[in-house]
C-alpha positions as CSV (number, residue, x, y, z in Angstrom):
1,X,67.9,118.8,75.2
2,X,69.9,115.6,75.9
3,X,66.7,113.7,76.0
4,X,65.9,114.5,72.4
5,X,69.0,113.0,70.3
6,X,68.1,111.0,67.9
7,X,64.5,110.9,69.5
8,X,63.0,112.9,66.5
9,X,63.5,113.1,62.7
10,X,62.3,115.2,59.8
11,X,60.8,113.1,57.7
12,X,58.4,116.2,55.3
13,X,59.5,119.3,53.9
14,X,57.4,121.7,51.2
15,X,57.6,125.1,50.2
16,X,56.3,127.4,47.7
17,X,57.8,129.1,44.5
18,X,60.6,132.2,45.5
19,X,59.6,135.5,43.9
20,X,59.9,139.0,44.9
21,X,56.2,139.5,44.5
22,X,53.5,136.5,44.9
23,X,49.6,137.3,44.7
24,X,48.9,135.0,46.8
25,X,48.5,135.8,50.5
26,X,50.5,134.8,53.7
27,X,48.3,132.5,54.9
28,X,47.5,130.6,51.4
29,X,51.1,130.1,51.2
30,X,51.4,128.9,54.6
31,X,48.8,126.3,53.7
32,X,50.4,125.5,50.4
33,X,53.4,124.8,52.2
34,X,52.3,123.0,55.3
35,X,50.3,120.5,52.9
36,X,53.5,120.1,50.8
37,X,55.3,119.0,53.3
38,X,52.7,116.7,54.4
39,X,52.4,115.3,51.1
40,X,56.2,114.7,51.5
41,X,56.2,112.6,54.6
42,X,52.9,110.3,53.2
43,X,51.4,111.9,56.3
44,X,47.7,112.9,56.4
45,X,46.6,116.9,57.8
46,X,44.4,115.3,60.4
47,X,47.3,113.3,61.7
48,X,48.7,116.5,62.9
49,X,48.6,117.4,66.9
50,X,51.5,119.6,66.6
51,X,52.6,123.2,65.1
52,X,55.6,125.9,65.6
53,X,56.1,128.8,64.1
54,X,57.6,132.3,64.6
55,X,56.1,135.3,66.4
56,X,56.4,137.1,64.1
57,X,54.1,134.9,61.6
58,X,51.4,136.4,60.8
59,X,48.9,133.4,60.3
60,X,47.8,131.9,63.5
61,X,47.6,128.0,64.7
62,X,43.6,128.7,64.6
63,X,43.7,129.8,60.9
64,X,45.7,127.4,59.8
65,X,44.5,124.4,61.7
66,X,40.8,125.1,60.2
67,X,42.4,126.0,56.6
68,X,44.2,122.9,56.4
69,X,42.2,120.4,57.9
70,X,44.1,119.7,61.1
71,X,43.4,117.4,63.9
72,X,43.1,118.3,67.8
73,X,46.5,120.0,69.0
74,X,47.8,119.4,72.0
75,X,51.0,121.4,71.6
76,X,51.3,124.8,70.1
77,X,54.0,127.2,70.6
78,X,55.9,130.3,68.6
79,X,59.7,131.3,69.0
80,X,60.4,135.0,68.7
81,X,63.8,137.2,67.5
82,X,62.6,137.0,64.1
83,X,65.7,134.8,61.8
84,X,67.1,133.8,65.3
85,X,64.0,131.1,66.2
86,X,64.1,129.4,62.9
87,X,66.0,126.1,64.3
88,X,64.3,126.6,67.8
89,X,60.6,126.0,66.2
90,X,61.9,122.3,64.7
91,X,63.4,122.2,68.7
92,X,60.2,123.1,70.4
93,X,58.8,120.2,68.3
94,X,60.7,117.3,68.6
95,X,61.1,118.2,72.6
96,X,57.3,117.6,72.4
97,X,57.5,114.7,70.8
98,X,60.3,112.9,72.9
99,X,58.2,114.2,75.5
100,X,54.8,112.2,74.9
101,X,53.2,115.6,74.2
102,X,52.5,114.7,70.5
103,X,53.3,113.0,68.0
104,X,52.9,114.7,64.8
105,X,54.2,117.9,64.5
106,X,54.5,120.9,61.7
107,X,56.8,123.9,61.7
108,X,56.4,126.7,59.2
109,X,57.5,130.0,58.5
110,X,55.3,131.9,55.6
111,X,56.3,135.8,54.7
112,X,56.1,138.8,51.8
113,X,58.7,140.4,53.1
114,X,59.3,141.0,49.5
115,X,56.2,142.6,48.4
116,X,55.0,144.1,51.9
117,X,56.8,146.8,53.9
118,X,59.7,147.1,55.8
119,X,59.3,146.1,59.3
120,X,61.2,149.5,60.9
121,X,59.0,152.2,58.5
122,X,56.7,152.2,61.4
123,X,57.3,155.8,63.0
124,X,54.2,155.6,65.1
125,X,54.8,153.9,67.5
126,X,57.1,154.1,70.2
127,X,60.5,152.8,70.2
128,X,61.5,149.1,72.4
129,X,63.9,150.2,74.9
130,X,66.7,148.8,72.6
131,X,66.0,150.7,69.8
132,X,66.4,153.7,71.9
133,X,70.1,153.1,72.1
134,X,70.3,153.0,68.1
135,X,68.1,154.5,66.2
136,X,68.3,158.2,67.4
137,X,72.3,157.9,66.3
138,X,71.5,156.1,62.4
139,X,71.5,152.5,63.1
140,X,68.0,152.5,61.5
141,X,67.8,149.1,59.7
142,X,69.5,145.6,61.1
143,X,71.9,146.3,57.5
144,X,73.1,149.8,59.9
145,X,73.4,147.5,62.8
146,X,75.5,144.6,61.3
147,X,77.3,146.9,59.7
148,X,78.8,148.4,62.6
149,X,79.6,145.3,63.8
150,X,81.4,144.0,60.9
151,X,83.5,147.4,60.3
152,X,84.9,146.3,64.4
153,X,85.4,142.7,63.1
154,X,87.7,144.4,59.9
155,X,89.4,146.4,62.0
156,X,90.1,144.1,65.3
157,X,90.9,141.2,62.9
158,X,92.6,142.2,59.5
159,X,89.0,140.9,57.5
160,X,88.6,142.6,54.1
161,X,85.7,142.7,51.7
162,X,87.2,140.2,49.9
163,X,86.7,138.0,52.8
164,X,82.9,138.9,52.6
165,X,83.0,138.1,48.7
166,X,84.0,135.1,49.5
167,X,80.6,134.3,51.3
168,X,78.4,136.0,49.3
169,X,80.4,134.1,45.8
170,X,79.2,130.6,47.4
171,X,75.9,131.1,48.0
172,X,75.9,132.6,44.8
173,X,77.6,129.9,43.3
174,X,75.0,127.4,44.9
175,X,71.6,129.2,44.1
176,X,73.0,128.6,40.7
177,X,72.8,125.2,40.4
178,X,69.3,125.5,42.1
179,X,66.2,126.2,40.0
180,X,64.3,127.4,42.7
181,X,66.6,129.7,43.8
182,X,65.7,133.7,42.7
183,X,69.4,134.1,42.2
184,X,69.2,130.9,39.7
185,X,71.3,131.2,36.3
186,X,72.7,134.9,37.5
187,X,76.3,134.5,38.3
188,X,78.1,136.9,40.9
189,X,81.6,138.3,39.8
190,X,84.3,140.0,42.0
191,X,83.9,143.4,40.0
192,X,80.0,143.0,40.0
193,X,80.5,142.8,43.8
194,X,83.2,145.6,44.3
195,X,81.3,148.0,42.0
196,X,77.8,147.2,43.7
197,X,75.9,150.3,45.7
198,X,76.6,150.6,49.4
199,X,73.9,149.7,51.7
200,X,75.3,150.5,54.6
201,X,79.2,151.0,54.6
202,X,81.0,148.4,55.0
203,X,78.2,146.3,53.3
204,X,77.5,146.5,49.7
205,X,74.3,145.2,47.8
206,X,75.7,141.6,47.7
207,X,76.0,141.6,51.8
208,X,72.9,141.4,51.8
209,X,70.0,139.0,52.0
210,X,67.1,138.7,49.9
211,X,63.9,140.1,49.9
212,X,61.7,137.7,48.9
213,X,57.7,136.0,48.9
214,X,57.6,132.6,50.1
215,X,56.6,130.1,52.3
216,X,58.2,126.7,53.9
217,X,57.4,124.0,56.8
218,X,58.5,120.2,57.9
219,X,57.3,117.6,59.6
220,X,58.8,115.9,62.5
221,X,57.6,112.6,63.8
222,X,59.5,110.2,66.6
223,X,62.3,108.0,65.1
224,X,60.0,104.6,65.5
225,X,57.4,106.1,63.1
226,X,59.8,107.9,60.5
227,X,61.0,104.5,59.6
228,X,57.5,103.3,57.9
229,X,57.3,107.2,56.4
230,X,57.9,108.4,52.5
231,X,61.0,109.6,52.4
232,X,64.6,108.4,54.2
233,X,64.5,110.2,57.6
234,X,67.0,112.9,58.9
235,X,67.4,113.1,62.4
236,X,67.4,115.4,64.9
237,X,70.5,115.1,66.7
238,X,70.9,118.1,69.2
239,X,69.3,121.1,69.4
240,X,70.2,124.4,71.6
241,X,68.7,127.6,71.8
242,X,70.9,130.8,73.0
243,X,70.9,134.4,74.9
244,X,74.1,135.3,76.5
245,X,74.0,137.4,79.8
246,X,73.6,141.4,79.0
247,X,72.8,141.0,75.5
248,X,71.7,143.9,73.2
249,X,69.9,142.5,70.0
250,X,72.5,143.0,66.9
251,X,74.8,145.8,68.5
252,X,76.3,143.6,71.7
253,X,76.6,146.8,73.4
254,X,77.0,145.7,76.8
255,X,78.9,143.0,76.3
256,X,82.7,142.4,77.2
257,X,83.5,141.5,73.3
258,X,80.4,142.7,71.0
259,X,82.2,139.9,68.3
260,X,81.5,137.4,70.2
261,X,77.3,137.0,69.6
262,X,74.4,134.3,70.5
263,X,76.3,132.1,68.3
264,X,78.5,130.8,71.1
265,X,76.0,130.5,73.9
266,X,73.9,128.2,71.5
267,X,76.9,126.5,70.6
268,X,78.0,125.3,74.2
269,X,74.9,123.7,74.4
270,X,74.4,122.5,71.2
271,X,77.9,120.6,71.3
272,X,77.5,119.2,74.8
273,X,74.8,117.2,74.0
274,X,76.3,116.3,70.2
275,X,78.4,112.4,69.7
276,X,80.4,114.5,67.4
277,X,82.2,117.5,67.3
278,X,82.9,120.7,64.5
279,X,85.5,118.6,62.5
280,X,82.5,115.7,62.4
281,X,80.1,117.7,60.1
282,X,80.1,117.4,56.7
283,X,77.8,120.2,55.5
284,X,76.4,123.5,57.1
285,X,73.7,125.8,56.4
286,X,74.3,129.0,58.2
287,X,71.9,132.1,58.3
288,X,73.7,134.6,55.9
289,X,70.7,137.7,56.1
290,X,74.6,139.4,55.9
291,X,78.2,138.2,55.0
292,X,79.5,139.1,57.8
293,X,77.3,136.2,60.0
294,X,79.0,134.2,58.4
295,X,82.9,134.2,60.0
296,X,81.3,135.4,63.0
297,X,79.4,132.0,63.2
298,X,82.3,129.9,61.6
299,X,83.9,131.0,65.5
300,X,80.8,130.8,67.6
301,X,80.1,127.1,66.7
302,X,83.9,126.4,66.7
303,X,84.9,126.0,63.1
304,X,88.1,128.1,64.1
305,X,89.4,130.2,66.3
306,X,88.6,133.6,67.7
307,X,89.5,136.3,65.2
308,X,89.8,133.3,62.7
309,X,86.6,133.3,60.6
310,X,87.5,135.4,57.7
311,X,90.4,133.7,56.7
312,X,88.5,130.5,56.7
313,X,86.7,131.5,54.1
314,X,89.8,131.8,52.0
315,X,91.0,129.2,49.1
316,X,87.5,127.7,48.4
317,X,86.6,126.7,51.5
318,X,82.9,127.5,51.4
319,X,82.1,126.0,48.0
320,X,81.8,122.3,47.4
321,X,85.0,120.2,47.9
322,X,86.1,122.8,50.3
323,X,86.3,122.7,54.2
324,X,83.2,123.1,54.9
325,X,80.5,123.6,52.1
326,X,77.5,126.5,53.2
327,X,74.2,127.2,52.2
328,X,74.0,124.7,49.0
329,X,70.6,125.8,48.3
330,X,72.1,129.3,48.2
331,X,71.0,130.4,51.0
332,X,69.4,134.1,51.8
333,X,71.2,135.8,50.1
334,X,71.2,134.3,47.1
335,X,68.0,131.6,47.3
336,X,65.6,133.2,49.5
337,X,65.2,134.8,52.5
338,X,62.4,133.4,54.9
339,X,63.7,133.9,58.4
340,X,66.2,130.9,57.6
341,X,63.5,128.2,57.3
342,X,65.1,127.2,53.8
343,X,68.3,126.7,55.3
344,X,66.9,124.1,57.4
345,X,64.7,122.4,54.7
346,X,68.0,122.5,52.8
347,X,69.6,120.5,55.5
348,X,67.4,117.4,55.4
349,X,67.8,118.0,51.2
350,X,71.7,117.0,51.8
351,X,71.0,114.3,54.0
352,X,68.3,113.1,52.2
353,X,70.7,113.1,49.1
354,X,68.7,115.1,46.8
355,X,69.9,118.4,46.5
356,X,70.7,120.1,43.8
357,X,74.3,120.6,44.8
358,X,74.7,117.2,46.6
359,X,78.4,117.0,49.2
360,X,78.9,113.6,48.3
361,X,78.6,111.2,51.4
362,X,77.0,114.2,53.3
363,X,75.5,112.4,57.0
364,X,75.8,115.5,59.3
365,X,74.6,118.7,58.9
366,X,74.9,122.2,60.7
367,X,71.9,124.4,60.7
368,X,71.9,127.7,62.3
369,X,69.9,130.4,63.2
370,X,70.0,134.3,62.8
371,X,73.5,135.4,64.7
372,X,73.1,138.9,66.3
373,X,69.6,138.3,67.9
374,X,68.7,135.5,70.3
375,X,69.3,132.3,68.4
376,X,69.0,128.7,67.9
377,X,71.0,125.8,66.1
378,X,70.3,122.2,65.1
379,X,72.9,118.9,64.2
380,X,71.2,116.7,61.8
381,X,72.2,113.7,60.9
382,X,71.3,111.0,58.3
């Protein structure tokens, strides 16, 4: 990815309204988004030779291409591991365009994972090999999964739920200063969190994400155009995507330390290719679908030290003013979960200077990917 620094910026972002039910479909929302963002960048639909998206997005290139008014593509490609490709499909894109491959491009993520089912309700078909090794013992949902995990990361390290309150408080925090956010104007206290149901012990309601209605996409175009565009551009620095040897999707079974996630394979990359380094970023939006991502990423991408992560979230350090400020638009789990595609919308919102809880002199930005699965990170930079 060295050949895409700077090569690329975002220069459009849109989405639609948050809501745990929306009548519209996934596809109309896609569209409502795509031509948002569009509208954002000064850019015209048939100007577009480019898309990314997730496989597991339900509206096709085709649909939306003809639904939107699209132009011919000539690059067309969709990142799986559900949260964990959100940062890859902005990646595919401005490899493509460094690349000569095109020169337009729109990624999107649109989903009702608020009003349609839950993805593991399906009993018919047969279980992926993986699954095999945890469903038949209880680890049903990824909530069962990252669970486990973070009752390992409590007892190896010392972390306490307070640690995880800490996380879930500032995105809290954050989505309330955001209107858009579903979480916006209802506060998050200590006893509201310690007195919450379990969802799957050691995680309480407030450990985890959203479920939420919604759609978002951005444009990327090469550096020489985003200069004559709308809005003040926000680069693409580096990108990396990550699966570490032997990996098991959530659980790390087979691996040497099941802490120690896809976080830090993307990370290698993602910093070799960087001009700056952890201490360098001002402001980072880090997929939160549970707390306990959180620390664990705060050590992959080298924030601190192994074992370190909870007790960086200590004394403010996540809020505004603090060490490192997270998931100002609040986040998943307290703006909106859509496989982390707000986080990175939220990224170019900082840089951009117009978010709603503005890091003063913010010009770098983290953006990360689901940790657990197969994932994928991004360094902006204004």
């Amino acid at each position: 990815m060295a050949g895409i620094k700077d090569a690329t910026a975002v220069v459009g972002i849109g989405q639609t309204p948050f809501a745990k039910q929306l009548p519209e479909s996934e596809k109309a929302l896609a569209c409502r988004a795509i031509l948002a963002a569009l509208d954002d960048a000064g850019i015209a639909p048939a100007e577009v030779d480019a898309l990314a998206s997730y496989t597991m997005e339900e509206t096709d290139e085709v649909e939306v291409a003809k639904a939107v008014g699209l132009g011919d593509l000539s690059f067309f490609s969709k990142v799986g591991f559900g949260g964990g490709g959100s940062c890859a499909t902005v990646a595919h894109l401005a490899g493509a365009i460094a690349s000569g491959q095109a020169t337009v491009g729109v990624a999107w993520r649109s989903r009702k994972r608020g009003s349609g089912p839950r993805p593991w309700k399906n009993t018919d078909v047969q279980l992926p090999t993986p699954a095999q090794w945890t469903r038949p013992f209880g680890l049903l949902r990824p909530a069962d999964e990252i669970g486990m995990l973070a009752r390992r990361y409590m007892h190896e390290y010392g972390a306490t739920r307070d640690h995880l309150f800490n996380v879930a408080l500032a995105c809290r925090n954050r989505a309330n200063q955001n209107p858009a956010a579903i979480m916006y104007e209802r506060p998050l206290t200590r006893e509201m969190y310690m007195t919450s149901r379990w969802i799957s012990e050691p995680l309480c309601l407030f450990d985890n994400c959203l479920e939420t209605d919604g759609a978002l996409a951005c444009v990327i175009v090469s550096a020489e155009r985003a200069r004559d565009c709308r809005r003040r551009p926000v680069y693409v620095h580096s990108a990396a995507q990550g699966l570490p040897a032997q990996h098991h999707g959530m659980v790390n079974y087979w691996n040497d330390d099941p802490l120690t996630g896809p976080a830090w394979s993307a990370a290698r990359h993602l910093w070799k290719h960087a001009d700056f380094t952890p201490e360098d970023v001002d402001v980072a939006q880090i997929y939160d679908a549970f707390t306990p991502l959180i620390p664990l990423s705060l050590e992959g991408y080298g924030f601190c030290g192994r074992g370190e992560g909870a007790a960086f979230t200590e004394g403010g350090a996540l809020e505004i003013g603090g060490l490192l400020p997270i998931n100002t638009g609040g986040g998943g789990l307290s703006e909106a979960y859509v496989h982390g595609f707000n986080l990175i919308n939220e990224g170019v919102k900082q840089l951009r200077g117009t978010s709603t809880a503005q890091v003063p002199g913010a010009a770098t930005c983290l953006v990360t990917a689901g940790e657990g699965v197969p994932t994928s990170a991004l360094l902006l930079r204004a």
